[in-house]
Residue frames as a rotation matrix with the C-alpha (Angstrom) as fourth column:
UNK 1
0.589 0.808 0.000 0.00
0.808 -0.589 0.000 0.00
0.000 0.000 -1.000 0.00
UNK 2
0.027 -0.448 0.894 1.45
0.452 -0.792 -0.410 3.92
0.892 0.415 0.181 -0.91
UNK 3
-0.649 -0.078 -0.757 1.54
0.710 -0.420 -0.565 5.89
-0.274 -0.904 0.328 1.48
UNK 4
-0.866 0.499 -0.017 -0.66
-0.200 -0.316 0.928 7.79
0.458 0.807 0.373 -0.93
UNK 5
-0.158 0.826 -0.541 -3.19
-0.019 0.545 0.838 4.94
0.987 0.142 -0.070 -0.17
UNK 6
-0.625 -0.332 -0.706 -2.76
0.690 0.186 -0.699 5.10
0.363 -0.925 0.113 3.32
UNK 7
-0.970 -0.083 -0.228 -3.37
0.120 -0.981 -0.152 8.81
-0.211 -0.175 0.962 3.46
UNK 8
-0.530 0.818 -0.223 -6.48
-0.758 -0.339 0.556 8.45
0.380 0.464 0.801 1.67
UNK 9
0.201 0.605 -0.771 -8.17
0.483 0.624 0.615 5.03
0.852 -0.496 -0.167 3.54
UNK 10
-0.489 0.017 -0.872 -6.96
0.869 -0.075 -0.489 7.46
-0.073 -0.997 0.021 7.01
UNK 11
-0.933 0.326 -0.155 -8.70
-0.310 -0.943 -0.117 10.45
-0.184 -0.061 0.981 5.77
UNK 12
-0.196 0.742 -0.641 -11.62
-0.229 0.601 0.766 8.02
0.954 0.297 0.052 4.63
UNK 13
-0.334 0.268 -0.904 -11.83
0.540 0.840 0.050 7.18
0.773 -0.471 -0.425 8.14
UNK 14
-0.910 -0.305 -0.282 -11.40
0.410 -0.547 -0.730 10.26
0.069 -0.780 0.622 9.73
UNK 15
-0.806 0.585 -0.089 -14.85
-0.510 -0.610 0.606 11.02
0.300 0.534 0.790 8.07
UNK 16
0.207 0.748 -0.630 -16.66
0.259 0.580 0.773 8.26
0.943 -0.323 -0.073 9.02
UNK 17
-0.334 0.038 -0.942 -15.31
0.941 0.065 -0.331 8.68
0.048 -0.997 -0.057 12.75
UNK 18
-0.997 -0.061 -0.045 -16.61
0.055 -0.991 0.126 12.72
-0.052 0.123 0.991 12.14
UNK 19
-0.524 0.776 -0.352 -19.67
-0.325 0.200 0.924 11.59
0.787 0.598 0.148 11.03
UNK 20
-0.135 0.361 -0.923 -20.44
0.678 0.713 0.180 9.09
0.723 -0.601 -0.341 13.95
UNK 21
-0.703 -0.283 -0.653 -19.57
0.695 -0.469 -0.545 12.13
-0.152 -0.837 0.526 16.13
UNK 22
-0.968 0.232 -0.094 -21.72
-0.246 -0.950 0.193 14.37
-0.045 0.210 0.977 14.72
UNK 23
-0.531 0.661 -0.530 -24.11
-0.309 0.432 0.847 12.19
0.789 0.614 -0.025 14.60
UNK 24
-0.284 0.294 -0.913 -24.36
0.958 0.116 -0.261 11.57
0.029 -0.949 -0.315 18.45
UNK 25
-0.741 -0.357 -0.568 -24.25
0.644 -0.616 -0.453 14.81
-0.188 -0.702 0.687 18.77
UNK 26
-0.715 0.699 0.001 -27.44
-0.539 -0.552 0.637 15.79
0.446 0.454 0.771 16.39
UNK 27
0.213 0.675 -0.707 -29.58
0.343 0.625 0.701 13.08
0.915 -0.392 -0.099 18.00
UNK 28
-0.486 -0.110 -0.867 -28.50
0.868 -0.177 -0.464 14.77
-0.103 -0.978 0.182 21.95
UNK 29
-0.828 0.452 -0.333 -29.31
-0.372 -0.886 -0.278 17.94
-0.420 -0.107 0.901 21.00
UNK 30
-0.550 0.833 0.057 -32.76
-0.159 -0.172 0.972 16.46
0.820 0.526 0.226 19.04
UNK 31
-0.289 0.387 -0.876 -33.41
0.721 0.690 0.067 14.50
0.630 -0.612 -0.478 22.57
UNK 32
-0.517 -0.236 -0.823 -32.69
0.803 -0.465 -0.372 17.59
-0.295 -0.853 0.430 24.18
UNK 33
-0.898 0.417 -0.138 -35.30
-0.436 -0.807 0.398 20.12
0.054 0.418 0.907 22.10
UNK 34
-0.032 0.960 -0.280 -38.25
0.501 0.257 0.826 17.32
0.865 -0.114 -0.489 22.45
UNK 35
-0.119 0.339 -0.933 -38.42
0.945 -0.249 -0.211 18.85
-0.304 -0.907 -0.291 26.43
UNK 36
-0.880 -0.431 -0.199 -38.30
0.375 -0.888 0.266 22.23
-0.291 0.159 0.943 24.83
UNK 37
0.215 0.946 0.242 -41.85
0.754 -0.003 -0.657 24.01
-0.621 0.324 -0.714 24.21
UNK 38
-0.195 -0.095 -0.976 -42.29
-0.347 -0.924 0.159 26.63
-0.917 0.370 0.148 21.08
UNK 39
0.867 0.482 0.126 -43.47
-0.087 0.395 -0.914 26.94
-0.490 0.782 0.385 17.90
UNK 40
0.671 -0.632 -0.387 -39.87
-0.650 -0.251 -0.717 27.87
0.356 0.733 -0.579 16.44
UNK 41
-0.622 -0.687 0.377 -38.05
-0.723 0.688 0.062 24.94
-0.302 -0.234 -0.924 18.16
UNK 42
0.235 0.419 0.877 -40.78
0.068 0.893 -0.445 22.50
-0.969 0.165 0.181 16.73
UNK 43
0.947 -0.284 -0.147 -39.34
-0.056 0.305 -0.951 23.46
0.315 0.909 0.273 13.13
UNK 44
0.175 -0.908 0.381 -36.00
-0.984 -0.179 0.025 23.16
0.045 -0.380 -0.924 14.82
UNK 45
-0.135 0.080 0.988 -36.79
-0.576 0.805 -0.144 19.78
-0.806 -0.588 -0.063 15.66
UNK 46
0.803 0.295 0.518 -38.06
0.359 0.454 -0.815 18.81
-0.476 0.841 0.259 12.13
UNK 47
0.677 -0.702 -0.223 -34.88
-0.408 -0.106 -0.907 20.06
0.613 0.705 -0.358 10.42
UNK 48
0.099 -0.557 0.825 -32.82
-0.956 0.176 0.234 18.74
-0.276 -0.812 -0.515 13.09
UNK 49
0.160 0.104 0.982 -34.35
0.044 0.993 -0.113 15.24
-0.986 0.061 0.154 12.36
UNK 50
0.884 0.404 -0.233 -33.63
-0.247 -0.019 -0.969 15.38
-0.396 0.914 0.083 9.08
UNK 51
0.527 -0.843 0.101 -30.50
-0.733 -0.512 -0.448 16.07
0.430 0.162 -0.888 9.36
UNK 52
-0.030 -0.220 0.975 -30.03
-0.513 0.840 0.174 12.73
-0.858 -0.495 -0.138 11.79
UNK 53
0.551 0.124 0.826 -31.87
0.123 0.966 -0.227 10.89
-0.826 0.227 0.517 9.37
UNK 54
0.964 -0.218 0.155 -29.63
0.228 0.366 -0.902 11.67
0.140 0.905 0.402 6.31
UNK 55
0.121 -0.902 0.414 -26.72
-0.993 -0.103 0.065 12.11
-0.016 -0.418 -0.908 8.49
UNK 56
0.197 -0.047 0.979 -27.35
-0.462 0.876 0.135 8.32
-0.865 -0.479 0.150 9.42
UNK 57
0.976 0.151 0.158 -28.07
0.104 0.316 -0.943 7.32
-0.193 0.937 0.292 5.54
UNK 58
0.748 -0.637 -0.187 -24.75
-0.654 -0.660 -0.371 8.80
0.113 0.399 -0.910 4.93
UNK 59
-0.106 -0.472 0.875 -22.97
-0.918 0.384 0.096 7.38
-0.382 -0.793 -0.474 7.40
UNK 60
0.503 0.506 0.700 -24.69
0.031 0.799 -0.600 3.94
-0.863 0.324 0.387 6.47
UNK 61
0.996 -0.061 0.058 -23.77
0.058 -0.001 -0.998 4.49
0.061 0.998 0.002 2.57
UNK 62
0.188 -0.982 -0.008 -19.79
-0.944 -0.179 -0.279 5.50
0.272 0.060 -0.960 3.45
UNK 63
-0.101 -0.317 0.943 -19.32
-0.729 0.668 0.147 2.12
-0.676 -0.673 -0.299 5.57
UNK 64
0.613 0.634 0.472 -20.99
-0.016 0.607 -0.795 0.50
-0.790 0.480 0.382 2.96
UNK 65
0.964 -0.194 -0.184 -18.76
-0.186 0.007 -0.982 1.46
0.192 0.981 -0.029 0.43
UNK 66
-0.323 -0.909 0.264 -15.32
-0.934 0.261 -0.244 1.09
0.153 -0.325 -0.933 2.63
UNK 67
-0.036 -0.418 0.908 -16.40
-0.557 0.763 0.329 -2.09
-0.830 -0.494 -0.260 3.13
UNK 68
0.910 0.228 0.346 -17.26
0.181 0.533 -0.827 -3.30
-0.373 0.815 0.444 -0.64
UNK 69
0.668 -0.708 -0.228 -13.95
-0.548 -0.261 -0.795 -1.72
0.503 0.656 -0.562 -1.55
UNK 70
-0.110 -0.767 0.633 -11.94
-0.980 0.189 0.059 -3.39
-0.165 -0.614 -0.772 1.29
UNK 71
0.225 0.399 0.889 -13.55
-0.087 0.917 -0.389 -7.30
-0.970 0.010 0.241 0.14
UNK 72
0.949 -0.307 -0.070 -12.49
-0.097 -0.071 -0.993 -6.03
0.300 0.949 -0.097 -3.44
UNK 73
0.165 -0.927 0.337 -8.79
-0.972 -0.095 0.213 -5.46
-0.166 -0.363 -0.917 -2.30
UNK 74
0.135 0.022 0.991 -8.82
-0.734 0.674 0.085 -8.32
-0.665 -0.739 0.107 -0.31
UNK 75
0.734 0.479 0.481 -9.78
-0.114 0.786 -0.608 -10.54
-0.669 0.391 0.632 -3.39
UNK 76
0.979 -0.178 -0.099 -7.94
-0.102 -0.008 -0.995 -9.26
0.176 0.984 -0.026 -5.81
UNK 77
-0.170 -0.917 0.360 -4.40
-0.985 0.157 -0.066 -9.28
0.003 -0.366 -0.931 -3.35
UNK 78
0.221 -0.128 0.967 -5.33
-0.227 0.957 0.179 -13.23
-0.949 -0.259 0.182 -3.00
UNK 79
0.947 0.123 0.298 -6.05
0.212 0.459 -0.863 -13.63
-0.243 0.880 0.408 -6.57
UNK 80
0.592 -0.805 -0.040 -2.41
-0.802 -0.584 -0.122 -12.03
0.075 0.105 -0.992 -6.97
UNK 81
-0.178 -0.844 0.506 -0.69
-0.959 0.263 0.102 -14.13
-0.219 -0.467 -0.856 -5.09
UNK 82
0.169 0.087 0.982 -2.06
0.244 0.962 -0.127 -17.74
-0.955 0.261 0.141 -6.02
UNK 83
0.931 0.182 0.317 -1.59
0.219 0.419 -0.881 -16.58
-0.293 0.890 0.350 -9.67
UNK 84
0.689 -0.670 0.277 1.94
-0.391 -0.665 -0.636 -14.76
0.611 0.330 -0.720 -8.82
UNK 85
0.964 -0.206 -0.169 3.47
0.238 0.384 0.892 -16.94
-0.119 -0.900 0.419 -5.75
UNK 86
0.185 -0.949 -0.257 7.11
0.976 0.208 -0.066 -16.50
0.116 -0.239 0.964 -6.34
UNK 87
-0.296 -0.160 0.942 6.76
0.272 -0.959 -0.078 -12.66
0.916 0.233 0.327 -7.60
UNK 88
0.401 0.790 0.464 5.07
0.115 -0.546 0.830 -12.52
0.909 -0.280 -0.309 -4.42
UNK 89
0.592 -0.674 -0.441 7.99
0.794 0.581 0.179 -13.77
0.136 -0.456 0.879 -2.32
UNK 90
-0.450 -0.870 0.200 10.32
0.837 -0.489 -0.246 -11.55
0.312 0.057 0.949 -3.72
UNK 91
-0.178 0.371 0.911 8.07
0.400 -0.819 0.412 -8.98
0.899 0.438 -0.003 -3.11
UNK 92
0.979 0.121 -0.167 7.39
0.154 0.105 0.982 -9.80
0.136 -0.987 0.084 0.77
UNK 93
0.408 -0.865 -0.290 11.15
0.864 0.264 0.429 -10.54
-0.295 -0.426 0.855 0.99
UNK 94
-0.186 -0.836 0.517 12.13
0.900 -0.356 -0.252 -7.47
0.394 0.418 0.818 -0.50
UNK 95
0.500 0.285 0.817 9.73
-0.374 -0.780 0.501 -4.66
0.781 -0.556 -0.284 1.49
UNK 96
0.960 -0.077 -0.268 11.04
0.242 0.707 0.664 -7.07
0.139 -0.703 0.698 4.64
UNK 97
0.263 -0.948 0.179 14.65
0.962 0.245 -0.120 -6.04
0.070 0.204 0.976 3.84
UNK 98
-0.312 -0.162 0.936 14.01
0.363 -0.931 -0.040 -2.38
0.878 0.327 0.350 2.87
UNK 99
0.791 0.491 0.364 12.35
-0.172 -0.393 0.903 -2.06
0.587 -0.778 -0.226 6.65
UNK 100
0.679 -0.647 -0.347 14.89
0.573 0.171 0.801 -3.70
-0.459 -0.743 0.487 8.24
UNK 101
-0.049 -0.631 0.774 17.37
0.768 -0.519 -0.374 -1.32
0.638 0.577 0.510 6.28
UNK 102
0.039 0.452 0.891 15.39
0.009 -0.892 0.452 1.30
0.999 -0.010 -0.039 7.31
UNK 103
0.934 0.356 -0.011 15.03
0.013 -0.003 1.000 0.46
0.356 -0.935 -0.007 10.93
UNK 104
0.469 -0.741 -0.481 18.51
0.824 0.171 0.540 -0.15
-0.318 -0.650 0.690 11.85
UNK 105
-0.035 -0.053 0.998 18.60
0.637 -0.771 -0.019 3.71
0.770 0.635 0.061 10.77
């Protein structure tokens, strides 16, 4: 994996974990306007919930796709290696070398 790729599956996450937060945090504050009376905090409340429920959809739809892409990967690094096995050796044996290079830096 690039460091590229890296960068982008930890900024991919940082969003979903942003999301989840924000998401607690729109559902406390809806829990916390139902005890509220008024007419202008009952459309608060109805844009509020909206905002949960296609905060949640979201949410829902990102996970969904990190996880169809991460079962793609997955497949296609096996399918590599059973159809590459030696290339794949050299390939283990040679990042394996360049770390230990690197580490004894």
């Amino acid at each position: 994996m690039t460091d590229t790729t890296q960068q982008l599956a930890l900024g991919k996450q940082k969003i979903v974990d942003d999301l989840r937060v924000l998401l607690t945090d729109s559902e406390e504050m809806l829990r916390l306007a139902a005890t509220v009376p008024g007419e202008g905090v009952d459309a608060l409340r109805e844009r509020l919930g909206a905002h949960v429920e296609t905060l949640q959809s979201a949410l829902g739809d990102a996970q969904e796709s990190a996880q169809r892409r991460y079962r793609v990967a997955t497949v296609n690094a096996e399918r590599y290696v059973r159809r590459n096995p030696w290339r794949s050796i050299g390939i283990a044996a040679s990042a394996g070398f360049l770390l230990g290079v690197l580490s004894t830096r």
